[in-house]
C-alpha positions, 0 to 999 in steps of 0.5 A, a space after each residue: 453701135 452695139 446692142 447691149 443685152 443683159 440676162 437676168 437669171 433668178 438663180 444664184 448658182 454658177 452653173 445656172 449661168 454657165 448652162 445659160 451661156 451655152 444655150 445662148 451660145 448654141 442659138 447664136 451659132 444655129 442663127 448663123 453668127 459668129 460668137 465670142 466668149 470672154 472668160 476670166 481664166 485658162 481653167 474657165 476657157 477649160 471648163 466652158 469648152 468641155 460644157 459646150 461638148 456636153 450640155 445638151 447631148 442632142 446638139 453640137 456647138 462646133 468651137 475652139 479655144 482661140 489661142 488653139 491654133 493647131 486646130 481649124 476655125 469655129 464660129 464660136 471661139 472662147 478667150 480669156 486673154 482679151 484676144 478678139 481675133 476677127 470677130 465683130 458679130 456677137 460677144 457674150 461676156 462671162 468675164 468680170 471686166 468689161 471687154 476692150 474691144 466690146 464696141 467693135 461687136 454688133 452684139 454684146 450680151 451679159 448673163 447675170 446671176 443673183 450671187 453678190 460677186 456677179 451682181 457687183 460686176 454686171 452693175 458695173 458694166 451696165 454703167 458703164 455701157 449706160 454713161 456712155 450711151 449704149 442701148 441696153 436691154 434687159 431681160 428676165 429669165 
């Protein structure tokens, strides 16, 4: 079954939880999972494929845009169409749905701000993922 993570950040700026994300994503792949990344957007799989490059000019994050055919496999890939390819390892949600095929995934992680949009959004999911019996952590930051 998958195990439901939800990041509470204190922060209520978007860019606190796209930064979180990377970090997240960065120790995933350097533990040696695959990881996924839900967007809403084209312009979001854009800009969170520019900041994996550069949040932290001391490592590297190797990544592609799923639908980036033309370039080789990473073990982090981003989508904002819902496409999920053939992973089934970790699944970071930045999306303000919840992912189809979440349950397919041995992890599943949100990251939450205090602004109202996001707050509403995560609410959401986490009843979501409770009324249908998912085991849900959650973590201050």
């Amino acid at each position: 079954m998958t195990e439901v993570s939800f990041y509470i950040l204190q922060d209520s700026e978007a860019q606190a939880r796209w930064q979180f994300a990377c970090r997240l994503v960065e120790k995933a792949q350097r533990l040696g999972h695959e990881v996924l990344v839900v967007v809403d957007s084209a312009a979001e799989a854009d800009y969170l494929d520019e900041l994996l490059w550069s949040f932290n000019p001391e490592s590297f994050v190797p990544h592609r845009r799923i639908d980036a055919q033309d370039q080789p496999a990473a073990p982090v890939e981003i989508t904002a169409n819902g496409d999920c390819g053939d992973h089934h390892d970790v699944l970071v949600n930045l999306s303000q749905r919840v992912p189809e095929h979440f349950s397919r995934f041995q992890r599943l992680s949100e990251v939450v701000i205090q602004e109202p949009q996001v707050l509403q959004c995560t609410r959401e999911h986490f009843s979501f993922y409770k009324s249908r019996g998912y085991p849900i952590q959650s973590r201050n930051i």
